[in-house]
C-alpha positions in Angstrom: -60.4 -34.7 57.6 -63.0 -35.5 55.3 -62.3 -33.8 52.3 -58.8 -34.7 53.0 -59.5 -38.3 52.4 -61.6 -37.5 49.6 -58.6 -35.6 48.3 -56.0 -38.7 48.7 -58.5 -41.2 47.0 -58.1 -38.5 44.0 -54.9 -38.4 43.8 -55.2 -42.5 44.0 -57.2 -42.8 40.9 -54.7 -40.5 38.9 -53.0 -41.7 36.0 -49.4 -40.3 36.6 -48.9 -40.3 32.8 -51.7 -38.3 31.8 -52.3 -36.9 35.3 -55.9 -36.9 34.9 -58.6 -39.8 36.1 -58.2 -43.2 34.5 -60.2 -43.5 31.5 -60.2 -47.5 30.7 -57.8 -48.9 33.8 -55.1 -51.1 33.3 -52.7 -52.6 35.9 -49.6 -53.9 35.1 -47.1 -56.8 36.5 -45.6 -54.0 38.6 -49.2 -53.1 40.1 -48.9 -49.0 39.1 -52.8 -48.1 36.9 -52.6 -46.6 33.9 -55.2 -45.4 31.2 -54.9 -48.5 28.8 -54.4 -45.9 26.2 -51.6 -43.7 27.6 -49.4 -46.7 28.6 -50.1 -48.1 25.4 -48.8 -45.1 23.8 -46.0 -44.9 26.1 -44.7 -48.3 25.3 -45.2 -47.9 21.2 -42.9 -45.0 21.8 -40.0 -47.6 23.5 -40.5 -49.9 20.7 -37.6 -48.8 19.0 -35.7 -49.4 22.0 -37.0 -52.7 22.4 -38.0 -52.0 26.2 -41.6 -52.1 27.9 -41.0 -50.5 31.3 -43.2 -49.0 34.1 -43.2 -45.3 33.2 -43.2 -44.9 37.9 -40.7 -47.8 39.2 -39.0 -48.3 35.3 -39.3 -52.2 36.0 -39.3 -54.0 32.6 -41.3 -56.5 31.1 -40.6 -59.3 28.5 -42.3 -59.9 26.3 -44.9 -57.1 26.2 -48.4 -57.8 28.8 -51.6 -58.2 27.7 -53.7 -55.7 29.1 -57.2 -55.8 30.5 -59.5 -53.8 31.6 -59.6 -53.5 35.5 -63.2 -53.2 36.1 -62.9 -52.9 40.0 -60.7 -50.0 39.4 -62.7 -48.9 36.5 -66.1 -48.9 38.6 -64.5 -46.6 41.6 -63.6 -44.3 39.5 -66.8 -44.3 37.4 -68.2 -43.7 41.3 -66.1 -41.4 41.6 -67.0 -38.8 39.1 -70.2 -39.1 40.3 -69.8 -37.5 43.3 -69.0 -34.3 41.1 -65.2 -34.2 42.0 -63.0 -34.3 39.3 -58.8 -34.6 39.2 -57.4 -31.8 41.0 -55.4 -29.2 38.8 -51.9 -30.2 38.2 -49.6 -27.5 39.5 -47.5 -27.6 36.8 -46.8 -25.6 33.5 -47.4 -27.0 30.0 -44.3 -27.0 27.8 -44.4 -24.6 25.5 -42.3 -24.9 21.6 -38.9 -23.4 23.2 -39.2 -25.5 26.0 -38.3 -29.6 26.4 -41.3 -31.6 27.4 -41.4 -34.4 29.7 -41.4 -37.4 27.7 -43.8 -39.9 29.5 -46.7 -37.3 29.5 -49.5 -37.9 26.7 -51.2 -35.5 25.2 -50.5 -32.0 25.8 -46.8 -32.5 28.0 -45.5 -30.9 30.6 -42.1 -29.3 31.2 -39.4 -31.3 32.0 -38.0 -30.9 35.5 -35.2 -32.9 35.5 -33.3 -35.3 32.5 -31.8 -38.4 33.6 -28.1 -40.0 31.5 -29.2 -43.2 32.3 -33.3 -43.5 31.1 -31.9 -40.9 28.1 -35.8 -39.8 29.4 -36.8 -36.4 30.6 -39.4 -36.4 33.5 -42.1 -33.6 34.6 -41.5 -33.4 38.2 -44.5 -35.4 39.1 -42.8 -38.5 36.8 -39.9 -37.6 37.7 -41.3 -39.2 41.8 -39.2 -42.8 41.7 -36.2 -41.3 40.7 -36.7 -39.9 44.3 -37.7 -42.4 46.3 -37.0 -46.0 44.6 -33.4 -47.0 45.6 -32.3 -48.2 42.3 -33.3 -44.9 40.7 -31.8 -42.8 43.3 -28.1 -44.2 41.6 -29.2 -42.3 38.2 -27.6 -39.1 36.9 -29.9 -36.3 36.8 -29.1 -32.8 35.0 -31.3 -29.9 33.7 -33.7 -30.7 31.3 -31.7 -31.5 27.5 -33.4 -31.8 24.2 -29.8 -33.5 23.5 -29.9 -36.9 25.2 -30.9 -39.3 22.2 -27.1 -37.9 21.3 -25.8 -40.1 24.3 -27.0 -43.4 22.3 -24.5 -45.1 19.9 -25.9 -44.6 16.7 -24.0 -48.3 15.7 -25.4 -49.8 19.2 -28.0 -48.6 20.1 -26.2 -48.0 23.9 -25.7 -45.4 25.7 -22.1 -44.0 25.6 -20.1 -44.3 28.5 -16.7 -44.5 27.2 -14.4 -42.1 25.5 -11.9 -43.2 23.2 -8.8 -40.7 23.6 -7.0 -42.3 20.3 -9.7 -40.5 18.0 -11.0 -38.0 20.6 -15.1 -39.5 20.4 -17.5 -40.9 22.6 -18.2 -44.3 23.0 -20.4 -47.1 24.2 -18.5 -50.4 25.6 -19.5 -53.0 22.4 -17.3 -49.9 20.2 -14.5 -50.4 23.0 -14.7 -53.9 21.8 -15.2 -53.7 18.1 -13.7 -51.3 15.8 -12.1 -49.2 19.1 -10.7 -52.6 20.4 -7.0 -51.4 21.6 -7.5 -47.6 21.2 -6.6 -45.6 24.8 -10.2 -45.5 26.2 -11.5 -44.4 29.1 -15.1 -43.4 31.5 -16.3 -41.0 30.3 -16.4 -39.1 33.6 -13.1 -39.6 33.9 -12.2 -37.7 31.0 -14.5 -35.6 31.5 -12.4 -35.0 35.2 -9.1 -34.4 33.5 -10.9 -32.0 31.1 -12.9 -30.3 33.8 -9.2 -29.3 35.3 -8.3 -28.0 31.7 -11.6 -26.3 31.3 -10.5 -24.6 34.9 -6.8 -24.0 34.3 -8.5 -22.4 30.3 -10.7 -20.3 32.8 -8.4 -19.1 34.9 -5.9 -17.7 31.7 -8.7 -16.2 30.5 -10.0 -14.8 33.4 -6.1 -13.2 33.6 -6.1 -12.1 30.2 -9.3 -9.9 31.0 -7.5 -8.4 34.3 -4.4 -7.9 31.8 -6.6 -6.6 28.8 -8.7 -4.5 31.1 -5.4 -3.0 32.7 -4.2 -2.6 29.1 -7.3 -0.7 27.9 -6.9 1.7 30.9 -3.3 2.1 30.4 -4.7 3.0 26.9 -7.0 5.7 28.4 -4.7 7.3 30.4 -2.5 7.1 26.9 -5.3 8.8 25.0 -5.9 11.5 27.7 -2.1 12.5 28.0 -1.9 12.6 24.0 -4.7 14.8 24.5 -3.4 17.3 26.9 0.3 17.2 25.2 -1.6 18.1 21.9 -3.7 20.5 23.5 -0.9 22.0 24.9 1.0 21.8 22.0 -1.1 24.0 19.8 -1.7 26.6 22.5 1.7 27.2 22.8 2.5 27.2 19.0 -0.7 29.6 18.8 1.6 31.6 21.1 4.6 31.6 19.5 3.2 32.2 15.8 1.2 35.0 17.6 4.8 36.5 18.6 6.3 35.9 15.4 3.5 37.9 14.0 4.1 40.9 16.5 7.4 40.5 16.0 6.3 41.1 12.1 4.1 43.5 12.8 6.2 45.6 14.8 9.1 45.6 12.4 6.5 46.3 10.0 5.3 49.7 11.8 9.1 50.4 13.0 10.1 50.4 8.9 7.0 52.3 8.1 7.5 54.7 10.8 11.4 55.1 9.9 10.4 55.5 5.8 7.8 58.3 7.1 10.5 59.8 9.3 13.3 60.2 6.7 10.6 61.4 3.9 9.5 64.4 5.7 13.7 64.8 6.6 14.0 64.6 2.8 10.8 66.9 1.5 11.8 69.5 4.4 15.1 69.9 3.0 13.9 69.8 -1.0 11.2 72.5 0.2 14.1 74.8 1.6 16.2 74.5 -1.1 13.2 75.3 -3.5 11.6 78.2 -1.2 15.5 80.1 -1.5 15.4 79.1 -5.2 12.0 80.2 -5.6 13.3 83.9 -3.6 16.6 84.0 -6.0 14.0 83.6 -9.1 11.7 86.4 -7.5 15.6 88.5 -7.2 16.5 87.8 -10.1 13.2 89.3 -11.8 13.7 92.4 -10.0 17.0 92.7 -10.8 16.0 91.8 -14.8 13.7 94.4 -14.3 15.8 97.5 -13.1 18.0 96.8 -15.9 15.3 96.7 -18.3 14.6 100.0 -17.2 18.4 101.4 -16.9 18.4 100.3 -20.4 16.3 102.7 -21.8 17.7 105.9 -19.9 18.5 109.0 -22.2 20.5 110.5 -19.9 24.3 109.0 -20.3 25.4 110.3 -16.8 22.5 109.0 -15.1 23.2 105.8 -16.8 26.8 105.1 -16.0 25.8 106.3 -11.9 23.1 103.9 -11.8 24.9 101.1 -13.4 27.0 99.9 -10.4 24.1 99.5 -8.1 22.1 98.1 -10.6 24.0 95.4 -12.7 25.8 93.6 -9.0 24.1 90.3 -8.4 23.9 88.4 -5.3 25.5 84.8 -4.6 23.4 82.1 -6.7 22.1 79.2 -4.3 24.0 76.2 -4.6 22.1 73.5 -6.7 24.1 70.6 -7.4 22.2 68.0 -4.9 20.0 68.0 -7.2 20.2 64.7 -9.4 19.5 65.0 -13.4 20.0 61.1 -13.5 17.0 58.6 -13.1 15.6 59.0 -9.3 16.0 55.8 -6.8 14.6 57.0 -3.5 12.7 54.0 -1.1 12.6 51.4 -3.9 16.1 49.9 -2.4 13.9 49.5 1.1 11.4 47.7 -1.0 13.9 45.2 -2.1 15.7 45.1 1.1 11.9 44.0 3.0 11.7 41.4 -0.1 15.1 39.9 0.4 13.8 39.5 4.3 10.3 38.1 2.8 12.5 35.4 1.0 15.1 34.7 3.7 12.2 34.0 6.1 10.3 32.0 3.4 13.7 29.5 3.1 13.4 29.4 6.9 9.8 28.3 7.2 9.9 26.0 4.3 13.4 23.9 5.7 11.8 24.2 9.2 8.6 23.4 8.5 10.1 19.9 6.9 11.8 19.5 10.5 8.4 20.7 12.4 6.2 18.2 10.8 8.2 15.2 10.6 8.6 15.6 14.7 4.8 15.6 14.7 5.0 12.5 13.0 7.6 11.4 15.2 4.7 11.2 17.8 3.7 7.2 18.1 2.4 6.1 21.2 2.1 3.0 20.3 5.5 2.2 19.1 5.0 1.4 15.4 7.7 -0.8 13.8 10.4 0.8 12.3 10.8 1.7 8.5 11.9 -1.6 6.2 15.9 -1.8 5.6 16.0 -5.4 3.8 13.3 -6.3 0.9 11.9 -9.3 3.2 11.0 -6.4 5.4 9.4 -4.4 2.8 7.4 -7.8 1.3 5.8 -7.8 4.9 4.0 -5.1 3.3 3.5 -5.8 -0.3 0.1 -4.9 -1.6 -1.2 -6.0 -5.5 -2.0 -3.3 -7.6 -4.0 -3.4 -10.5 -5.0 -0.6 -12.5 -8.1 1.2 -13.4 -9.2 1.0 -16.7 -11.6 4.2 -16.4 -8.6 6.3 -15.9 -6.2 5.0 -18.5 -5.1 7.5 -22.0 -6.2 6.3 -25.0 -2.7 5.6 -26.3 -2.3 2.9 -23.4 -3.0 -0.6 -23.9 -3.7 -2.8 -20.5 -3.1 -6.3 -19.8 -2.4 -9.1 -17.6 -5.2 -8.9 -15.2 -4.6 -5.2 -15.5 -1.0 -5.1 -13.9 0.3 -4.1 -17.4 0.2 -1.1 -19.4 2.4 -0.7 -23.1 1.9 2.5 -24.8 0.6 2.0 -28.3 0.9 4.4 -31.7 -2.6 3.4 -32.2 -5.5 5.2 -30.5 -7.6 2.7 -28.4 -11.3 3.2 -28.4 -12.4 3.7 -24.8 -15.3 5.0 -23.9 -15.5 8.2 -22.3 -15.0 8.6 -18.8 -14.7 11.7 -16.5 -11.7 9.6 -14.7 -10.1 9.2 -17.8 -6.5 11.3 -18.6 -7.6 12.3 -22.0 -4.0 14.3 -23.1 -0.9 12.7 -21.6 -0.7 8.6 -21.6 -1.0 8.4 -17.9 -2.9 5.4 -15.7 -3.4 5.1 -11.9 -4.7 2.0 -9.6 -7.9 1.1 -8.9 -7.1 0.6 -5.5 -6.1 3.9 -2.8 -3.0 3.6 -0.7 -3.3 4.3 2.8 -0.9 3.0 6.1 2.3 0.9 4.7 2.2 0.1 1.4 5.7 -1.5 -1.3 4.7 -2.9 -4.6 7.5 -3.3 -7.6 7.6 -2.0 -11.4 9.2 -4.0 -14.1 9.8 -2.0 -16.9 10.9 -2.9 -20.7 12.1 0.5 -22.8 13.9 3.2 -22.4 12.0 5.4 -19.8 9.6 5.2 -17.8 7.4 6.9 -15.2 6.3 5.9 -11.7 4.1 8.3 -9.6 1.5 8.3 -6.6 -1.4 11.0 -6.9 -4.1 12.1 -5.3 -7.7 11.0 -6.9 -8.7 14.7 -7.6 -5.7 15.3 -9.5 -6.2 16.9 -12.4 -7.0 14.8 -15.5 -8.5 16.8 -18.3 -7.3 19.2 -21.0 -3.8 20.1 -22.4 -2.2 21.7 -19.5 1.3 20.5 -18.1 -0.3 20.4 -14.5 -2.0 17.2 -15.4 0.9 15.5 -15.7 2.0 13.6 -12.9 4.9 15.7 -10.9 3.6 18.9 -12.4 1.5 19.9 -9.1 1.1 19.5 -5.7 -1.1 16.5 -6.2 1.2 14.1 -7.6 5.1 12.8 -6.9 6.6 11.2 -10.2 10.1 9.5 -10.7 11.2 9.4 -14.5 13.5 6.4 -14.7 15.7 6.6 -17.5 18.8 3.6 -18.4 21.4 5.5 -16.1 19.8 8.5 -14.6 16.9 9.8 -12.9 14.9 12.7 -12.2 12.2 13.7 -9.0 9.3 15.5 -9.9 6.9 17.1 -7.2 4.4 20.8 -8.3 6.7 21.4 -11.1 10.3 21.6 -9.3 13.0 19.3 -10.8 15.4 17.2 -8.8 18.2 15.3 -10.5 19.1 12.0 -8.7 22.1 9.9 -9.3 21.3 5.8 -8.9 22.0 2.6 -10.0 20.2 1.7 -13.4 17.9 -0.9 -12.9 14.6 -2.2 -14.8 13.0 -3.0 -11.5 12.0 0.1 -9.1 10.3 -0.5 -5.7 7.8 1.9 -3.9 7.1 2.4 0.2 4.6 4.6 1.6 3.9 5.1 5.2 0.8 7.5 4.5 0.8 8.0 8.5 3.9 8.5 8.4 4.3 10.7 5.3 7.4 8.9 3.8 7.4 8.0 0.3 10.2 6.3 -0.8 11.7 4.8 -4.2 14.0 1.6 -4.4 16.1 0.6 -7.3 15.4 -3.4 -7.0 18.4 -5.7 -8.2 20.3 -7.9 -5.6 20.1 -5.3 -3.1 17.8 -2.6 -2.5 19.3 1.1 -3.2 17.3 3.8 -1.8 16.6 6.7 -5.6 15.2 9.3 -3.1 12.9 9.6 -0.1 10.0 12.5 0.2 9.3 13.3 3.7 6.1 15.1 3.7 2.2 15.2 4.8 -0.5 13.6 2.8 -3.9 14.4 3.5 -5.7 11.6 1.3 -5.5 8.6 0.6 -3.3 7.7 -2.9 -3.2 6.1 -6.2 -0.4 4.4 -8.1 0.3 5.6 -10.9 2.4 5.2 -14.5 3.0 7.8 -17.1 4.9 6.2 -20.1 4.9 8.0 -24.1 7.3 5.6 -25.8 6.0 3.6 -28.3 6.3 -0.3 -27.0 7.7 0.6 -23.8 5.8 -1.4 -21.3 5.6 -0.9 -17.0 4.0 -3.9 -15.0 3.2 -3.9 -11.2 4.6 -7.5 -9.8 2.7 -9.8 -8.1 5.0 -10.2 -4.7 2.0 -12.1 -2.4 
């Protein structure tokens, strides 16, 4: 009980501002004790606020009191410290630089505990004690500790905001609600806050919708990407399967026509060899036969002669020799040509079906992309602005206009040397690739001119036709001439009949493999579409060898 007592007379002599023993006591009008030097400091700090307040009971006091020394006080606790006790540890934690500090502590603060709207003051939760038991303090708002309540005074006022003013969306205080807000719709500021607390919970609940719908979305996705997987998966095993028939199928017609040429040569040499063994035995005959009358020739004796002579001189049948062909021989060179007619047929086949084969693999979109462009306000949805590279032009091309123009020029331009650089035909591509949807526009002055898309390793150096545009399987060019055209893709030539027109538009749908040329007047006629499968990204391109003529992409954005 003892040390009890000692303990509450401790706690008595406390200053509830510094928390330690009172150096120098001070009582104010209220009666609370303070060190004379940490109320002191307290109210300097309210100066700006024009208040002197009690830091425990917050009663104010006008003007400032003089302060004097209690020395009753001052001599107890001088006593005291003399009995070897000092003020018991706070149990508290010292703010730290993250934290907010309680803003009636001196010297090294505390952290906050609480933050109270109406003081704009943040309390440690020792000085935070009146707002707990004094009844007029127990009426005070009190919210976690903010480093942001000095934004709840009116910078023009020097009150605290209370009001919102709806008419230009701002908080308050009630001398602006008089002033320069005078007739704007105002109201409490809690009851704004209300009506936007109901938003803020109606905003909550969409969202927290949308992330049900989004999440049922993303698995509807998953399941999307694991059935594309599967029907691929399948896909390919069972065209594995089939090319694996077609080649047996191959195969075996292969063995069947070598088995069938092996079968009617040795028909053929068996009956060549039997007609040349009898020949062979009428030669051997006849020898004998030369012989013998060799021999009856030079007999003395004419009787002997003329009986002999009968025998001798008859000859048997000859061996019938006319299957055998004097002319040039054709044997199995008319099978070769009848397996390389097949070769072709099935070469057509593969090359029209395989057109049909990969377009329905293209076909595949499971996400429903939007269809191809019919008007041009659908193709300017896609428009892109090309400008081209300057590295890549010929030396005969002459680039302006921010790049969007090349003119071909008689006169050799000076570039410096560049391994992008086309260095025999006049040709130019764009600096920028071409991937998804793409339409940009030409204008052309002359009287031809050529538009193409390439690949970037397309072939650039030397004299060789290939690195012209259209002239391999790296580039597709369109020569656009005053009333007719021609398609160029690895060297093959297709004439196109079209409208004239100066102005020629281009869509790609790289995904999709369509390329697609547009002549551009006051409708849109489709030149020719390529239906294929690009496996790069592309370049624009422009091929023109007429001096003056001049090609320009259009700016459509």
């Amino acid at each position: 009980m003892a040390q009890k007592g000692i303990q509450l007379d401790q706690e008595t002599f406390c200053c509830s501002i510094c928390l330690d023993l009172l150096k120098d006591p001070v009582a104010i009008p209220c009666g609370h004790s303070y060190c004379m030097s940490c109320i002191k400091g307290f109210w300097d700090g309210e100066d700006q606020r024009r208040i002197n307040s009690c830091p425990q009971c917050r009663q104010t006091f006008t003007p400032r009191p003089v302060l004097g020394k209690n020395t009753i006080l001052a001599a107890l606790v001088e006593q005291l410290k003399k009995t070897g006790l000092q003020a018991a540890p706070a149990d508290h934690c010292y703010a730290g630089p993250k934290d907010v500090a309680c803003d009636v502590c001196t010297g090294r603060k505390l952290k906050a505990f609480k933050s109270c709207l109406q003081c704009l003051i943040s309390y440690c939760e020792n000085h935070l004690q009146p707002h707990n038991t004094v009844g007029q303090f127990k009426k005070h708002k009190l919210v976690e500790p903010s480093e942001k309540l000095q934004e709840n005074i009116c910078s023009h006022h020097d009150k605290v905001m209370e009001i919102f003013c709806r008419t230009d969306q701002q908080s308050i205080c009630y001398l602006c609600s008089v002033d320069e807000h005078k007739g704007h719709d105002t109201v409490s500021a809690a009851a704004e806050r209300t009506e936007r607390q109901r938003e803020l919970e109606v905003s909550q609940q969409n969202i927290q919708q949308r992330i049900q719908d989004r999440e049922k979305d993303v698995k509807l996705l998953q399941q999307e990407v694991e059935a594309v997987s599967r029907s691929a998966d399948k896909a390919v095993e069972d065209s594995e399967k089939i090319f694996t028939q077609l080649i047996r199928l191959l195969q075996k017609r292969s063995s069947d026509v070598k088995q069938q040429i092996r079968s009617q040569q040795e028909s053929e040499v068996s009956r060549v060899k039997e007609l040349q063994e009898k020949l062979q035995q009428e030669i051997t005959e006849l020898k004998r036969k030369d012989a013998e009358l060799k021999q009856l020739s030079h007999t003395e004796d004419h009787n002997q002669f003329l009986h002999n002579y009968p025998s001798v001189s008859q000859l048997s049948e000859p061996t019938d020799s006319s299957s055998i062909n004097i002319r040039p021989l054709r044997y199995f060179e008319d099978v070769t040509a009848a397996v390389s007619k097949l070769r072709d047929k099935l070469q057509d086949i593969l090359r029209d079906e395989w057109t049909n084969i990969s377009l329905t693999v293209t076909e595949v979109d499971v996400l429903l992309s939007e269809p191809e462009p019919k008007t041009r306000a659908e193709f300017l949805k896609y428009s892109c602005e090309i400008t081209l590279d300057p590295n890549t032009a010929n030396t005969y091309l002459v680039l302006s206009q921010g790049n969007r123009r090349a003119t071909y020029t008689s006169k050799q331009q000076s570039y410096s040397s560049h391994p992008d650089r086309f260095t025999r035909w006049s040709q130019v591509l764009s600096r920028e690739s071409l991937t998804g949807r793409c339409y940009w526009e030409v204008d052309c002055r002359g009287t031809e001119f050529r538009i193409a898309v390439a690949y970037k390793n397309v072939s650039r150096a030397g004299n060789s036709r290939e690195c012209g545009f259209g002239f391999n399987d790296k580039s597709w060019m369109l020569i656009c001439r005053t009333n007719s055209y021609d398609f160029y893709f690895n060297n093959i030539r297709t004439p196109i009949s079209g409208p004239g027109s100066s102005r020629v538009g281009v869509y790609l749908d790289h995904k999709a493999g369509i390329l697609s040329f547009y002549s551009v007047s006051e409708t849109m006629t489709l030149l020719h579409r390529v239906q294929t499968t690009f496996t790069q990204p592309l370049y624009a391109g422009l091929w023109i060898y007429h001096d003056g003529v001049t090609a320009e992409f259009r700016k459509l954005k």
